[in-house]
C-alpha positions as a printed Julia matrix, in Angstrom:
151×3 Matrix{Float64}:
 113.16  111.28  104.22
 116.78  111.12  103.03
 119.78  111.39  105.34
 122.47  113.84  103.59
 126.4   113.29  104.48
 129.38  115.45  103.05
 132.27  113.27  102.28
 133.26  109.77  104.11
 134.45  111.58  107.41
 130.26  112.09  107.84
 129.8   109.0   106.36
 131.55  106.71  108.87
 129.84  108.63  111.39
 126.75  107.15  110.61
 127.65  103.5   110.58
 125.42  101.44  113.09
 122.3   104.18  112.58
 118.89  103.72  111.22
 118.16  105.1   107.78
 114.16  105.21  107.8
 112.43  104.04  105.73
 111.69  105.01  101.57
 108.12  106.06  100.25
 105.75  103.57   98.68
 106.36  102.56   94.93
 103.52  100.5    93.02
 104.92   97.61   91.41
 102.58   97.55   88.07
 102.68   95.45   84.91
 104.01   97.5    82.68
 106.91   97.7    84.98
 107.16   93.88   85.37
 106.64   94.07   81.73
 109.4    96.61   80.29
 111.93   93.86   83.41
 110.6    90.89   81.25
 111.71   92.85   78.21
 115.08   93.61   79.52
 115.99   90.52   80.83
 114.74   87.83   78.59
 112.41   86.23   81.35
 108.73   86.61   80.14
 107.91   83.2    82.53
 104.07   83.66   82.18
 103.57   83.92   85.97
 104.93   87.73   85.3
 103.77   88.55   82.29
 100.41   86.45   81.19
  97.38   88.09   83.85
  94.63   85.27   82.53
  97.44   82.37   83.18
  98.69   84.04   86.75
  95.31   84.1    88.19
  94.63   80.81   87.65
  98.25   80.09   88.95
  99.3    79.57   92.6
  99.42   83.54   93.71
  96.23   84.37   91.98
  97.66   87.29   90.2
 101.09   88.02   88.16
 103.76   88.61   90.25
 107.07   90.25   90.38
 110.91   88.83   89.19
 112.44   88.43   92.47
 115.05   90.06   90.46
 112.91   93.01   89.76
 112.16   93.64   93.27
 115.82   93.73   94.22
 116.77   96.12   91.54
 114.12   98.42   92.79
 116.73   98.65   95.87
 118.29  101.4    93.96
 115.84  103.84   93.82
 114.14  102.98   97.18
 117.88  103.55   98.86
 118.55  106.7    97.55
 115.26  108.01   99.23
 117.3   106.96  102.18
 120.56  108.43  101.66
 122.51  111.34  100.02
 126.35  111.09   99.87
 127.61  114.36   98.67
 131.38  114.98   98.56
 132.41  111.99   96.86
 133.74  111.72   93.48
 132.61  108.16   92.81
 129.92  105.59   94.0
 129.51  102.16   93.18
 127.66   99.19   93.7
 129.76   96.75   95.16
 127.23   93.48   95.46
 125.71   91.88   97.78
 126.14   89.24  100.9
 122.79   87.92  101.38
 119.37   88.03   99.56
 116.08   86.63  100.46
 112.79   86.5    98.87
 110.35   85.63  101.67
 107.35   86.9    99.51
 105.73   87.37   95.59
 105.34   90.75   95.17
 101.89   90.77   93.25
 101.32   93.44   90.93
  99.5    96.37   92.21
 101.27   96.02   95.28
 103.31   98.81   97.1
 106.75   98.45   98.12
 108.96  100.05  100.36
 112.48   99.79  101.9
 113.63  100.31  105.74
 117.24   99.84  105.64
 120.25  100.48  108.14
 123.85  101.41  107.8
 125.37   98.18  109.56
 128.9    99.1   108.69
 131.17  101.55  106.75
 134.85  100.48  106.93
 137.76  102.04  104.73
 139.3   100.26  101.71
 142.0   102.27   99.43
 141.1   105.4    98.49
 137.38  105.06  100.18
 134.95  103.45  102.17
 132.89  100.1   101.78
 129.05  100.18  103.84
 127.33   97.65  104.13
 123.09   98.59  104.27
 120.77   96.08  105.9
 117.63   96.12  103.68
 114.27   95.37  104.0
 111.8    95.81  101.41
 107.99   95.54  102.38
 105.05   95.03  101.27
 102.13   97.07  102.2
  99.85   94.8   104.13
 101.59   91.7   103.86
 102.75   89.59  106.98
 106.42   89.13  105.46
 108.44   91.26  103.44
 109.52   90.88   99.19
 113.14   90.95   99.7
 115.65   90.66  102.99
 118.85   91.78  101.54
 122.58   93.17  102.49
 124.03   95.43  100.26
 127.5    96.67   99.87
 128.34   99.96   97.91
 131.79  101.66   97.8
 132.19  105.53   98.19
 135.35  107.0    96.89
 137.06  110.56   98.0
C-alpha cells in the first residue's frame, strides 16, 4: 500500500513515519539471468542450476547486487511523491547482505522515512530498508537509501 505526498511541504511531514511494507516479488532465474547479462557477472553460483546445487546454498542464488536494485521497484510500492519536478537517486550510506536470496524465493521491502532534510532547491530523505525473505530467519539486504526530491 503506497503512501501518496504532494510536493516536499507533505513530504517533510512524513519524516520519522513507517512506510509499510511492499508486496512479494519472486526472484526467478531468468531474472538473475537477464542481471548476469547486464552486468557481466555470470559467476556460476547465479547462473549454472546443476553447479549451484551441488554448491554451498544448494540452489542458484541471487547477485547481492540484484537484490539491491530490486529496491527500486519494491520502494515505489511504498511511496508516491507527486508535485515534484525531479527525483533522483542519491546513493546510499549503508548496505548489508545478511542472506542469499535463492531463486524461487519471494522478496519484500519494509522501509521507513528516517529523515527528509532540505538541500538547494529540494529535499534529501533518507529510507531505512529492509528487504525480506519469505520464511527466512534473516533478511537479503539491510540498506539506507538516500534519494533527492526537487520542487
Amino acid at each position: 500500500m503506497s503512501v501518496t505526498v504532494n510536493g516536499i511541504d507533505e513530504l517533510k511531514k512524513l519524516a520519522g513515519s513507517d512506510l509499510g511494507t511492499s508486496d512479494w516479488i519472486e526472484v526467478t532465474q531468468e531474472r538473475i539471468n537477464t542481471f548476469a547479462d547486464a552486468t557481466g557477472d555470470h559467476q556460476w553460483i547465479h547462473v549454472d542450476p546443476e553447479r549451484a546445487a551441488e554448491g554451498p546454498f544448494g540452489a542458484p542464488i541471487a547477485h547481492g547486487y540484484l537484490t539491491l536494485s530490486l529496491f527500486i521497484p519494491l520502494f515505489t510500492e511504498l511511496l508516491d511523491v507527486q508535485g515534484v519536478t525531479t527525483k533522483v537517486n542519491y546513493g546510499l550510506n549503508k548496505v548489508r547482505f545478511p542472506s542469499p536470496v535463492k531463486v524461487g524465493s519471494r522478496i519484500r521491502l519494509i522501509g521507513k522515512l528516517a529523515e527528509v532534510e532540505e538541500v538547494p532547491g529540494g529535499v534529501q530523505i533518507t529510507v531505512d530498508g529492509t528487504i525480506e525473505i519469505e520464511g527466512a530467519a534473516k533478511p537479503a539486504a539491510v540498506l539506507q537509501s538516500l534519494s533527492r526530491f526537487y520542487a
